[in-house]
mmCIF entry with sequence, helices, sheets and N, C-alpha, C, O atoms, coordinates in Angstrom:
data_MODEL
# 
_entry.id   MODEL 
# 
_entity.id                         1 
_entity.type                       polymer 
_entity.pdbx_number_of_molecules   1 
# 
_entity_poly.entity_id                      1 
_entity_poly.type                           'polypeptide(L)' 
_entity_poly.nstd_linkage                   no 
_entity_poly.nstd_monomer                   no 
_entity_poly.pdbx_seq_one_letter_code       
;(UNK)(UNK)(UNK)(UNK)(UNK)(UNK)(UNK)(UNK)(UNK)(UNK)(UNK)(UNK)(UNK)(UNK)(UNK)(UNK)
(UNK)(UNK)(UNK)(UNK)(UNK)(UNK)(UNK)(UNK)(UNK)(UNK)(UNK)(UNK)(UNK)(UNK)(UNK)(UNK)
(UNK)(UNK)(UNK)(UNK)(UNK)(UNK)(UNK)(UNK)(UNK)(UNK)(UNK)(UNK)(UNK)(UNK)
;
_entity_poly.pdbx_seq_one_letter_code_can   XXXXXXXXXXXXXXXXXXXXXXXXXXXXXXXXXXXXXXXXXXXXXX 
_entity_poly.pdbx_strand_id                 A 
# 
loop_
_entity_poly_seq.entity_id 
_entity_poly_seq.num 
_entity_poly_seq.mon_id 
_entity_poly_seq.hetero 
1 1  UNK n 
1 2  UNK n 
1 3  UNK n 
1 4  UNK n 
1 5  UNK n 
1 6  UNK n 
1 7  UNK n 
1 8  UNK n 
1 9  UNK n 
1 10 UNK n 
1 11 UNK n 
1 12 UNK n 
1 13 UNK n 
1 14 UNK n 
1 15 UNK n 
1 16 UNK n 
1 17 UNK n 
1 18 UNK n 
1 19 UNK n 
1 20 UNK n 
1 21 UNK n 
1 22 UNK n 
1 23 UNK n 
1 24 UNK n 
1 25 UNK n 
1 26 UNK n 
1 27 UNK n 
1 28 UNK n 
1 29 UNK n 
1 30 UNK n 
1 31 UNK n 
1 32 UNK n 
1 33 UNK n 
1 34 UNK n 
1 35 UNK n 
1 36 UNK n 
1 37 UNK n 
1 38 UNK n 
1 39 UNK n 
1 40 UNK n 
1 41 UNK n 
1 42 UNK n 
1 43 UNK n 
1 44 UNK n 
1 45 UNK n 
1 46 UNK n 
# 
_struct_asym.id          A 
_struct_asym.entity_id   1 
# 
_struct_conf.conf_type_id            HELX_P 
_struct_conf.id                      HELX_P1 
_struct_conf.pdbx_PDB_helix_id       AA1 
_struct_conf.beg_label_comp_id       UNK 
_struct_conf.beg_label_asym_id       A 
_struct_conf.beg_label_seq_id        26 
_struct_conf.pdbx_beg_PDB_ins_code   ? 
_struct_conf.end_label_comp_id       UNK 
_struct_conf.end_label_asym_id       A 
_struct_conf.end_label_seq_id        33 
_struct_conf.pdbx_end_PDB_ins_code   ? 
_struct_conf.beg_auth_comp_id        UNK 
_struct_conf.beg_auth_asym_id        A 
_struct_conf.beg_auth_seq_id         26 
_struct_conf.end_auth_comp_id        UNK 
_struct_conf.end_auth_asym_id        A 
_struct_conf.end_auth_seq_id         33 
_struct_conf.pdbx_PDB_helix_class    1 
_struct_conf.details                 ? 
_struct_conf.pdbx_PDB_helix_length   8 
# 
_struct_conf_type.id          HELX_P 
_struct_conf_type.criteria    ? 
_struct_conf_type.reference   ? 
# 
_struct_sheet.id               AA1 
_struct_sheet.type             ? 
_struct_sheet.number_strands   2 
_struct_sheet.details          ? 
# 
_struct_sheet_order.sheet_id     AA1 
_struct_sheet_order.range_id_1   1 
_struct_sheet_order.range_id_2   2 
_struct_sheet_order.offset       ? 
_struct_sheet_order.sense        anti-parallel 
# 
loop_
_struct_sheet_range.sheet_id 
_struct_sheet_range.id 
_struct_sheet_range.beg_label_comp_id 
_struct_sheet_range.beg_label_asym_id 
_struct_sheet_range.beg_label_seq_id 
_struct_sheet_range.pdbx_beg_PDB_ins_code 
_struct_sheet_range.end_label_comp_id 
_struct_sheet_range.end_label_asym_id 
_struct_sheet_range.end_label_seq_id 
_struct_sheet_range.pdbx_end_PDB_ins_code 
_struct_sheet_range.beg_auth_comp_id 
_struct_sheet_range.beg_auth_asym_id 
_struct_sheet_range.beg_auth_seq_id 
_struct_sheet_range.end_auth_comp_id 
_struct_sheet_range.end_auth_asym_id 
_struct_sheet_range.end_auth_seq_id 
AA1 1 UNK A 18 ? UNK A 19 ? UNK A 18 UNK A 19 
AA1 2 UNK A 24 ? UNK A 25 ? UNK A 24 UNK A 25 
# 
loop_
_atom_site.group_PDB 
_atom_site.id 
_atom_site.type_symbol 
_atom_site.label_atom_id 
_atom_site.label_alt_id 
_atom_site.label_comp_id 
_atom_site.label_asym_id 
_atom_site.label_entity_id 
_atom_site.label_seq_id 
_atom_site.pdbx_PDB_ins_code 
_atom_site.Cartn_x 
_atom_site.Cartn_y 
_atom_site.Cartn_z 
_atom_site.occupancy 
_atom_site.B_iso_or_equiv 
_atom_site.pdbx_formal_charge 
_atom_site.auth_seq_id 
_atom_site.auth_comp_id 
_atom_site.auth_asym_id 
_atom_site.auth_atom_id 
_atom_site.pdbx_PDB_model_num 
ATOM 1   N N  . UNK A 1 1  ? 41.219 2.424   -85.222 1.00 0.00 ? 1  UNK A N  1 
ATOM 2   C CA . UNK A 1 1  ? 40.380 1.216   -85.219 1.00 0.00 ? 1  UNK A CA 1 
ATOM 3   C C  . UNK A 1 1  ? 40.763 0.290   -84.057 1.00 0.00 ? 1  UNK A C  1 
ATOM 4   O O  . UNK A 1 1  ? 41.918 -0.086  -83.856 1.00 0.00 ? 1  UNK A O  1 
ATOM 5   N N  . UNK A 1 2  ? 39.834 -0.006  -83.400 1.00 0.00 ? 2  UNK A N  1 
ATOM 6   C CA . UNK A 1 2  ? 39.955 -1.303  -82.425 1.00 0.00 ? 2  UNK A CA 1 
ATOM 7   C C  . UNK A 1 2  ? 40.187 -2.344  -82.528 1.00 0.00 ? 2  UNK A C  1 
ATOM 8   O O  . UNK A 1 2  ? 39.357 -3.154  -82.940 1.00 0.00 ? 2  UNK A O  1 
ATOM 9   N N  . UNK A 1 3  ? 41.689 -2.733  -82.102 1.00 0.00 ? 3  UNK A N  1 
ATOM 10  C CA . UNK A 1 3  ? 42.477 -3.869  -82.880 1.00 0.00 ? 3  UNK A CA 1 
ATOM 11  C C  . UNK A 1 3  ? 41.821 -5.638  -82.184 1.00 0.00 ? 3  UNK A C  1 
ATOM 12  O O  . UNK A 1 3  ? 42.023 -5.938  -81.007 1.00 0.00 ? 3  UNK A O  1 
ATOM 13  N N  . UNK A 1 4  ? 41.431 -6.133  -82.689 1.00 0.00 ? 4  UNK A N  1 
ATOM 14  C CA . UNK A 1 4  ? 40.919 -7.512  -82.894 1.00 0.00 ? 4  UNK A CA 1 
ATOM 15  C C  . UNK A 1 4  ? 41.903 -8.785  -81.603 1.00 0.00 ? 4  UNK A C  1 
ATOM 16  O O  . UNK A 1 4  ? 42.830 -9.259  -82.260 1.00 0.00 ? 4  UNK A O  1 
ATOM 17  N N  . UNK A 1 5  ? 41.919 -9.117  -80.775 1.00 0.00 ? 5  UNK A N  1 
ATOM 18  C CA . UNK A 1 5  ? 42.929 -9.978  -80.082 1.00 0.00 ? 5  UNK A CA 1 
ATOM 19  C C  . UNK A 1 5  ? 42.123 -11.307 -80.350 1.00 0.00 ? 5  UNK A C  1 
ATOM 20  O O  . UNK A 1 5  ? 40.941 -11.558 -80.114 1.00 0.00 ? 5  UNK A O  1 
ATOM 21  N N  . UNK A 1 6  ? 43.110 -12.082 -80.913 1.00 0.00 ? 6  UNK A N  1 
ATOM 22  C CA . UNK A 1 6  ? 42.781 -13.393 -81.202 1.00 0.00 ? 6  UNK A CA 1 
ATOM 23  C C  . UNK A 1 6  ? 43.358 -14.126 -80.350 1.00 0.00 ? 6  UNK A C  1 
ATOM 24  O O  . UNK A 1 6  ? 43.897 -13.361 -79.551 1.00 0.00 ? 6  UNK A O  1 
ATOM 25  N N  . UNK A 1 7  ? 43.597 -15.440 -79.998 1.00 0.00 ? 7  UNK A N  1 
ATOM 26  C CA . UNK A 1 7  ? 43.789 -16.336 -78.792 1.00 0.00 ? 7  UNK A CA 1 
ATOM 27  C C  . UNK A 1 7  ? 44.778 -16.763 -80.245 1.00 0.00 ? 7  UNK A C  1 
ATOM 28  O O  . UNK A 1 7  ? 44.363 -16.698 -81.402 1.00 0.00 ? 7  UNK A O  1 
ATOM 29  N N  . UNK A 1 8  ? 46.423 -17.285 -79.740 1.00 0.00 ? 8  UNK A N  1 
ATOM 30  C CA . UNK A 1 8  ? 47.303 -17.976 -80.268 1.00 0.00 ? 8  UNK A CA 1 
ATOM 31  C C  . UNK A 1 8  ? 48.458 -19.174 -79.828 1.00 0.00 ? 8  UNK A C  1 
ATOM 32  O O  . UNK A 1 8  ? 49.053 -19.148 -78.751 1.00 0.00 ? 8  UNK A O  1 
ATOM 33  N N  . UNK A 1 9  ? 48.588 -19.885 -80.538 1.00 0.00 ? 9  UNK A N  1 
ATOM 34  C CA . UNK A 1 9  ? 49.388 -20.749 -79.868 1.00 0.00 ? 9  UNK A CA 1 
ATOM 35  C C  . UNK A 1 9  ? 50.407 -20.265 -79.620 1.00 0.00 ? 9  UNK A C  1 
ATOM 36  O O  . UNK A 1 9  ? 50.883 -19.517 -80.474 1.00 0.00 ? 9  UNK A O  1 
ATOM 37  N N  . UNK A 1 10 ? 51.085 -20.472 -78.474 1.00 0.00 ? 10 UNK A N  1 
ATOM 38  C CA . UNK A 1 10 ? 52.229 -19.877 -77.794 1.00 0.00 ? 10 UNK A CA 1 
ATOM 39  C C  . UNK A 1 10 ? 53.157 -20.555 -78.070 1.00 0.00 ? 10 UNK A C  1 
ATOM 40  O O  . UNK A 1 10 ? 54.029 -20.435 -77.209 1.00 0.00 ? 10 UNK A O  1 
ATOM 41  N N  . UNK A 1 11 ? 53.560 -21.558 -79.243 1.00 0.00 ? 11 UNK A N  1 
ATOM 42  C CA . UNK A 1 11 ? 54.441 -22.357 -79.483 1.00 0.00 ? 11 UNK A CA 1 
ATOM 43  C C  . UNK A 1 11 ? 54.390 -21.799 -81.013 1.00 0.00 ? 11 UNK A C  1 
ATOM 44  O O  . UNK A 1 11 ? 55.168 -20.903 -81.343 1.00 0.00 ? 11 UNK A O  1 
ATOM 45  N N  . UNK A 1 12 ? 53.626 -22.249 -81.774 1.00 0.00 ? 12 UNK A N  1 
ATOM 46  C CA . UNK A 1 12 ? 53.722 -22.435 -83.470 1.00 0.00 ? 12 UNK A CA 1 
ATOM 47  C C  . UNK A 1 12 ? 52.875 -20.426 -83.944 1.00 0.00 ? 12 UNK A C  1 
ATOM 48  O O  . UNK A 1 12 ? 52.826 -19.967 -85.085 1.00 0.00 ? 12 UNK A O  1 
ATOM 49  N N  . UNK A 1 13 ? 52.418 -19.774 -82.784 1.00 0.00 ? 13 UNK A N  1 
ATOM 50  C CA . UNK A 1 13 ? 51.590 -18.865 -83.239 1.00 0.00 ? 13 UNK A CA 1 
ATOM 51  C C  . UNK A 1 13 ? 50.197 -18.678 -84.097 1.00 0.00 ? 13 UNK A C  1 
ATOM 52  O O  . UNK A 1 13 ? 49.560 -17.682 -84.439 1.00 0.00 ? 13 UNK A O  1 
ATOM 53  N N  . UNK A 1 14 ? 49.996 -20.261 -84.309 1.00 0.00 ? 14 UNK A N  1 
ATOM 54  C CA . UNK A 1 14 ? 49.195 -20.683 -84.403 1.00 0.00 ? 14 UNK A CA 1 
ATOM 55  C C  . UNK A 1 14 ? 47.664 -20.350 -84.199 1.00 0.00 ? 14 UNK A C  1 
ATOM 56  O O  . UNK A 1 14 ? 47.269 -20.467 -83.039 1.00 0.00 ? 14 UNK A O  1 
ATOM 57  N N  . UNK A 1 15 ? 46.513 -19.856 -85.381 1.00 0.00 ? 15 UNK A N  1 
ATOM 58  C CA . UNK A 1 15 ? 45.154 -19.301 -84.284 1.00 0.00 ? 15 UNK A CA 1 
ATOM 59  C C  . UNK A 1 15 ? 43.736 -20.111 -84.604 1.00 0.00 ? 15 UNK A C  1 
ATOM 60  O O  . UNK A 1 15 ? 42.566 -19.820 -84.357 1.00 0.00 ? 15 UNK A O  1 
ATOM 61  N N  . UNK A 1 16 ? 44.307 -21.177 -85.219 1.00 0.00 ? 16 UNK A N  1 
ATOM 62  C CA . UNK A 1 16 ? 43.211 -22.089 -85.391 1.00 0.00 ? 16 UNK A CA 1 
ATOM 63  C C  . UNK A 1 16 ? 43.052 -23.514 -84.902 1.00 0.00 ? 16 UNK A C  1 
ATOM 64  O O  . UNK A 1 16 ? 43.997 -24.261 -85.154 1.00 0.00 ? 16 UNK A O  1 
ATOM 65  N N  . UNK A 1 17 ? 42.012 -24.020 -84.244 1.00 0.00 ? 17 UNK A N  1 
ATOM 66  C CA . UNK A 1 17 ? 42.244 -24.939 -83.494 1.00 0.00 ? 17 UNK A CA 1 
ATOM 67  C C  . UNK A 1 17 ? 43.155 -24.612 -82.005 1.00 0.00 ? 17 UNK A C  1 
ATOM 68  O O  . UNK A 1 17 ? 44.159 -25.250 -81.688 1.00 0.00 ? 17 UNK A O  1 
ATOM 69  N N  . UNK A 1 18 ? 42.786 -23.909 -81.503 1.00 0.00 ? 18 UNK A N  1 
ATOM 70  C CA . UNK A 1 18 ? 43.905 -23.100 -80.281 1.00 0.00 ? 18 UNK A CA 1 
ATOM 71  C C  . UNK A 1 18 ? 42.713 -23.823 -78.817 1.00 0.00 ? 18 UNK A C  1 
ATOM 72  O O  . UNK A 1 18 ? 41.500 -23.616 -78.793 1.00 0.00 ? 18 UNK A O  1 
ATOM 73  N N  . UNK A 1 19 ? 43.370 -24.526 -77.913 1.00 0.00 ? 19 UNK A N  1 
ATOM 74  C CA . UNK A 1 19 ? 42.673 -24.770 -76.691 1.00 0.00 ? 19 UNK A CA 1 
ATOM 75  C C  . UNK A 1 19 ? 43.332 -23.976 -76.116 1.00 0.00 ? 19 UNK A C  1 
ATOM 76  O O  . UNK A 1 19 ? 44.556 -23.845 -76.101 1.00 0.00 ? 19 UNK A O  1 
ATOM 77  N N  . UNK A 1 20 ? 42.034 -23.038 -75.291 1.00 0.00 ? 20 UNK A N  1 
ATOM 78  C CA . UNK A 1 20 ? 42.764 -22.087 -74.204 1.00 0.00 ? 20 UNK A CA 1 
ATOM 79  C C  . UNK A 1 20 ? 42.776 -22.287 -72.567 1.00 0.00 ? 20 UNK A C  1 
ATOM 80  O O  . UNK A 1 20 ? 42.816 -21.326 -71.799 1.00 0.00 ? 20 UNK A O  1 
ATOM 81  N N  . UNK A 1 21 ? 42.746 -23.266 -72.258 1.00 0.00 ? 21 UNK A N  1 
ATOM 82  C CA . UNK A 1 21 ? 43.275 -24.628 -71.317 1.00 0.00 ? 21 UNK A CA 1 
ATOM 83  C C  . UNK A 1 21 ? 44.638 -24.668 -71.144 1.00 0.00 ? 21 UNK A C  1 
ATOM 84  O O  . UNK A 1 21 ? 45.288 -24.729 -70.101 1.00 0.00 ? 21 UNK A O  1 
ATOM 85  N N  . UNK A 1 22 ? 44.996 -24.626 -72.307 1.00 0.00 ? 22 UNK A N  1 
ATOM 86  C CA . UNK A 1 22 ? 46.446 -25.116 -72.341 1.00 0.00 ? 22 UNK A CA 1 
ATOM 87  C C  . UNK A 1 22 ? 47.140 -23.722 -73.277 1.00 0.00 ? 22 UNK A C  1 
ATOM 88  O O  . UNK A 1 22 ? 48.370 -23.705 -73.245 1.00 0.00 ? 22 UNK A O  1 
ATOM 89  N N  . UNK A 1 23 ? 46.689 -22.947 -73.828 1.00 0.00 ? 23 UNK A N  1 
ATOM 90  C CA . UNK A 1 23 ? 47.090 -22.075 -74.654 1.00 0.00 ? 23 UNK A CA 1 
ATOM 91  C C  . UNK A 1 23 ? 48.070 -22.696 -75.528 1.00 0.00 ? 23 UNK A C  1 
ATOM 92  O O  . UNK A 1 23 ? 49.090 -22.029 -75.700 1.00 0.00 ? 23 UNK A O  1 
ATOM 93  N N  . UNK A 1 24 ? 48.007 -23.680 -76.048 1.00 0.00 ? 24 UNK A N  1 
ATOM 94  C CA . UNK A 1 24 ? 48.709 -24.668 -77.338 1.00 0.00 ? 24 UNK A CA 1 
ATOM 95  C C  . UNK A 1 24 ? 47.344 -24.561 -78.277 1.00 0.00 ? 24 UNK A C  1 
ATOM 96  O O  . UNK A 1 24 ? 46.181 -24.395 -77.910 1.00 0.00 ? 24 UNK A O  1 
ATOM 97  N N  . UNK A 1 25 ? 47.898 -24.716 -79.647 1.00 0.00 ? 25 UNK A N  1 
ATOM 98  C CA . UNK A 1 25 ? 46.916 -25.533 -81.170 1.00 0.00 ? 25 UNK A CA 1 
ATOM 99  C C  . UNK A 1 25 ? 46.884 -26.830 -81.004 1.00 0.00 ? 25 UNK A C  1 
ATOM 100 O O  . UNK A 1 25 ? 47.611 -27.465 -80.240 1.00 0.00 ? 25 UNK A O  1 
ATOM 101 N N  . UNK A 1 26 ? 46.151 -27.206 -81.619 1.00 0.00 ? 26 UNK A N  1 
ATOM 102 C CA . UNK A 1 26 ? 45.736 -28.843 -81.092 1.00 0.00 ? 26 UNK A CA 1 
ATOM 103 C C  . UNK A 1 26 ? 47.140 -29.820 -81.775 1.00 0.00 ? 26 UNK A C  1 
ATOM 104 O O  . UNK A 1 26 ? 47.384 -31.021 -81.656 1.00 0.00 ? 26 UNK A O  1 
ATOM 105 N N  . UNK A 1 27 ? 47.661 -29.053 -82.290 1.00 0.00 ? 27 UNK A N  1 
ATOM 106 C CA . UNK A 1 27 ? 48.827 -30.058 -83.151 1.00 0.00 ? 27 UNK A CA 1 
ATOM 107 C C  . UNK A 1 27 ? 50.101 -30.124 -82.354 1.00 0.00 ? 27 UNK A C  1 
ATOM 108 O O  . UNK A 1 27 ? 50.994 -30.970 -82.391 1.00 0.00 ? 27 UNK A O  1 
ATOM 109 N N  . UNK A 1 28 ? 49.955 -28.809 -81.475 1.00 0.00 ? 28 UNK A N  1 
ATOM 110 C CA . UNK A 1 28 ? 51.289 -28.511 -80.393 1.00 0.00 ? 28 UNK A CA 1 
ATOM 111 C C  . UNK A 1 28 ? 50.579 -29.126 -79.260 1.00 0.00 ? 28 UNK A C  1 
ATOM 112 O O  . UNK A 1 28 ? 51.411 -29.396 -78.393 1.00 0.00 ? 28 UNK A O  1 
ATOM 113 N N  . UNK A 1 29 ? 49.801 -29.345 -79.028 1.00 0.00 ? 29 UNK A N  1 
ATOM 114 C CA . UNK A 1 29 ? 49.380 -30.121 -77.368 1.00 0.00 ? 29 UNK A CA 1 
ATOM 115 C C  . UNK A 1 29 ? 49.435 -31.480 -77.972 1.00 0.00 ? 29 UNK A C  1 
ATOM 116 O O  . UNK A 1 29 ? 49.826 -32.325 -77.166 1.00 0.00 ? 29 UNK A O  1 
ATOM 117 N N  . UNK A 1 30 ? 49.136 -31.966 -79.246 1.00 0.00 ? 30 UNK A N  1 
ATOM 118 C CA . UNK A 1 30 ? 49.187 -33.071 -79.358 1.00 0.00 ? 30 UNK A CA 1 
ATOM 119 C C  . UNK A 1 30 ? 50.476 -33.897 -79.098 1.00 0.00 ? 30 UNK A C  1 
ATOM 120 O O  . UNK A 1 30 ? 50.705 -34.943 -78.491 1.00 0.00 ? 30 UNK A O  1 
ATOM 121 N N  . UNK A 1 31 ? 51.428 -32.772 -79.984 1.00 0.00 ? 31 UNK A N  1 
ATOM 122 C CA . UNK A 1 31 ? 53.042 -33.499 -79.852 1.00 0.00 ? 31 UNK A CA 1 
ATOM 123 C C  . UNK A 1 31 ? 53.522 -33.667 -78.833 1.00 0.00 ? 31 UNK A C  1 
ATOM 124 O O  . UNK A 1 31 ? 54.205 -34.634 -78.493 1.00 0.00 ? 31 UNK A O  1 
ATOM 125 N N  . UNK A 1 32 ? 53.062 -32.228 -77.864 1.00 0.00 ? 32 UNK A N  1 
ATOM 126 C CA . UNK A 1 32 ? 53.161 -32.040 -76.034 1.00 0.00 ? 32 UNK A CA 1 
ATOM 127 C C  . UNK A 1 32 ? 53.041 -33.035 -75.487 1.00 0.00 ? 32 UNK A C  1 
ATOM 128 O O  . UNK A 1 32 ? 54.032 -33.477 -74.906 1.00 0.00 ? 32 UNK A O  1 
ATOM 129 N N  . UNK A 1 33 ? 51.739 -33.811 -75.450 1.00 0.00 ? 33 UNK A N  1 
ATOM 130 C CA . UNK A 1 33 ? 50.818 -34.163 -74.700 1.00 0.00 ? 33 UNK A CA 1 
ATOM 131 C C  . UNK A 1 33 ? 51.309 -35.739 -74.932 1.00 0.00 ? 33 UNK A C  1 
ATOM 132 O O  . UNK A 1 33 ? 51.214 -36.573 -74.031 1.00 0.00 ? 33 UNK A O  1 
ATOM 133 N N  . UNK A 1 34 ? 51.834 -36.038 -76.224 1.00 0.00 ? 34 UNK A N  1 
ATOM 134 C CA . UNK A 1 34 ? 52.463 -37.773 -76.606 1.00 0.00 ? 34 UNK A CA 1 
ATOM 135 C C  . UNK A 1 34 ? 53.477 -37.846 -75.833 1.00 0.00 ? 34 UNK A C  1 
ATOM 136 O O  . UNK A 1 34 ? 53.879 -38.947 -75.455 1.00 0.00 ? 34 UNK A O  1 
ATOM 137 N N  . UNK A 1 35 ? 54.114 -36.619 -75.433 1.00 0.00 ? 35 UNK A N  1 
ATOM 138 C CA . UNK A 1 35 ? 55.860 -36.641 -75.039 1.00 0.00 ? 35 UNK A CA 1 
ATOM 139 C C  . UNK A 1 35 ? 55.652 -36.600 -73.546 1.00 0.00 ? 35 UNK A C  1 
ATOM 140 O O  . UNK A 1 35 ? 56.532 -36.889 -72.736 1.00 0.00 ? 35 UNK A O  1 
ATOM 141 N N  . UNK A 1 36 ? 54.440 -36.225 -73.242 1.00 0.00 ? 36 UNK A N  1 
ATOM 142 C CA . UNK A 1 36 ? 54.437 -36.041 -71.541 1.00 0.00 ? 36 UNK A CA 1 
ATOM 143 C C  . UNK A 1 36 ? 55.083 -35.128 -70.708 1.00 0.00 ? 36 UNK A C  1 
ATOM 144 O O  . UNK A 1 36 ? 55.525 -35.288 -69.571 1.00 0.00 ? 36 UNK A O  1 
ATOM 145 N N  . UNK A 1 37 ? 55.075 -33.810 -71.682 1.00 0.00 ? 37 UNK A N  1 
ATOM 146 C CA . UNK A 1 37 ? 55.116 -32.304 -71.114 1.00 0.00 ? 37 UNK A CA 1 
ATOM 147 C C  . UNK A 1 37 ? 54.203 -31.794 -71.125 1.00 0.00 ? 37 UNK A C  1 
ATOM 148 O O  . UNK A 1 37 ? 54.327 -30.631 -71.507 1.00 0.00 ? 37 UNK A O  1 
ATOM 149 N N  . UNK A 1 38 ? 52.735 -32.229 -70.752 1.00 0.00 ? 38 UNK A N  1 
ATOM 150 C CA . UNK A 1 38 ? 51.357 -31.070 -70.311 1.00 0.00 ? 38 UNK A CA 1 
ATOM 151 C C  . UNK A 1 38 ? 51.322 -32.108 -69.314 1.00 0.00 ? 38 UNK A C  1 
ATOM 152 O O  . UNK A 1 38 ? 51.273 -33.336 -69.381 1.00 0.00 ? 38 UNK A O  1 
ATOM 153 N N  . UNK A 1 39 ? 51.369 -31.137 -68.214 1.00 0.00 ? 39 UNK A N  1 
ATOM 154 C CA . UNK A 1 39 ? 51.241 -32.039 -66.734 1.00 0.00 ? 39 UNK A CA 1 
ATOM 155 C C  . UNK A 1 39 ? 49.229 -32.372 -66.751 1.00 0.00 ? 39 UNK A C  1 
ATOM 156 O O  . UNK A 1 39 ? 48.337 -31.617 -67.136 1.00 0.00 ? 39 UNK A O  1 
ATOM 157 N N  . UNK A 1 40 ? 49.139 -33.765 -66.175 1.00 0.00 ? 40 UNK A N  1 
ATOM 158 C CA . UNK A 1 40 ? 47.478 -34.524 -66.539 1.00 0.00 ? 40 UNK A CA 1 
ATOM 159 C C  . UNK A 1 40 ? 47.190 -34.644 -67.088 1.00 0.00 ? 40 UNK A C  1 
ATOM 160 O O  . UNK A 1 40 ? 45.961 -34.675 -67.046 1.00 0.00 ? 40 UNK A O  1 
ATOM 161 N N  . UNK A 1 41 ? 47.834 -34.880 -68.350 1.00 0.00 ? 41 UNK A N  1 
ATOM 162 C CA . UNK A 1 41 ? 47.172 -35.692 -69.443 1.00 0.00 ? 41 UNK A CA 1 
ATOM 163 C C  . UNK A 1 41 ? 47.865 -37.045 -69.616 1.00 0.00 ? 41 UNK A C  1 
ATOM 164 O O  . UNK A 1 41 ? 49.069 -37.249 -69.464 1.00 0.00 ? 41 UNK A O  1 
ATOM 165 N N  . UNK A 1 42 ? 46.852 -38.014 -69.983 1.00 0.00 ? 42 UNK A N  1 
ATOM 166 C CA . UNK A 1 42 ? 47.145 -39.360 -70.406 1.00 0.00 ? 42 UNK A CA 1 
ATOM 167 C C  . UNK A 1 42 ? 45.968 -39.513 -71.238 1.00 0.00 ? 42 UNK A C  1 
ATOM 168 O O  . UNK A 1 42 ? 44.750 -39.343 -71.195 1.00 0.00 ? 42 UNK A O  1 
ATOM 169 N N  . UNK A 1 43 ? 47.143 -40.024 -72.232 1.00 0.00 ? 43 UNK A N  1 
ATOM 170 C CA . UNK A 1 43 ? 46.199 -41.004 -73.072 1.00 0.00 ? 43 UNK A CA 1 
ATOM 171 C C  . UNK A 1 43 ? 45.208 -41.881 -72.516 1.00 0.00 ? 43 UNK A C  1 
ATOM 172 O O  . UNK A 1 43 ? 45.340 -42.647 -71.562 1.00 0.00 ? 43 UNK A O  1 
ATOM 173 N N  . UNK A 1 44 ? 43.923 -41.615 -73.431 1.00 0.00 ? 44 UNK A N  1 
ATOM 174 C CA . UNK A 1 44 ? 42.828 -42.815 -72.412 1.00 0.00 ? 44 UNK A CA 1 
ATOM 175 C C  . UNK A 1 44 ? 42.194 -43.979 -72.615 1.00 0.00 ? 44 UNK A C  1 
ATOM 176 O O  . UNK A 1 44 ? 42.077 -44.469 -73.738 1.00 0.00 ? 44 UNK A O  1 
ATOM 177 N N  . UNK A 1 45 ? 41.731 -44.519 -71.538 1.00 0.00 ? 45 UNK A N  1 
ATOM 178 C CA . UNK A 1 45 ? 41.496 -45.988 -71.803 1.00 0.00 ? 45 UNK A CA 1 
ATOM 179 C C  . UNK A 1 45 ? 40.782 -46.382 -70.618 1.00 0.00 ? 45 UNK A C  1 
ATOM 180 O O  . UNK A 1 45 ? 41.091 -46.122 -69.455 1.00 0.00 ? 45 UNK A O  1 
ATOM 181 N N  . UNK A 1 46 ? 39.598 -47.168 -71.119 1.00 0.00 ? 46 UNK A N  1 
ATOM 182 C CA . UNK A 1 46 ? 38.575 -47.184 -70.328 1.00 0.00 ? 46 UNK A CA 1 
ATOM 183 C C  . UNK A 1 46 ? 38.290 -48.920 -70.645 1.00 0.00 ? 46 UNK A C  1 
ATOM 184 O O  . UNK A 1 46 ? 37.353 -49.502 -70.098 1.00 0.00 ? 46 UNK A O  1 
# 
């Protein structure tokens, strides 16, 4: 049988909610992304 490849977070293994941008789950880019280890992201404000 032809095995299925799902997209996963490369931190938690995570396969729901997964941006593949960043190949993080939205809960691991989130914590990432507060701490200012995903290079270009900032919080925004307009």
């Amino acid at each position: 049988n032809p095995m299925r490849v799902r997209n996963r977070c490369s931190v938690t293994g995570r396969a729901r909610g997964y941006i593949r941008k960043f190949g993080l789950s939205r809960i691991t880019f989130r914590e990432y992304a507060s701490k200012g280890q995903v290079p270009g992201v900032t919080k925004s404000s307009w």
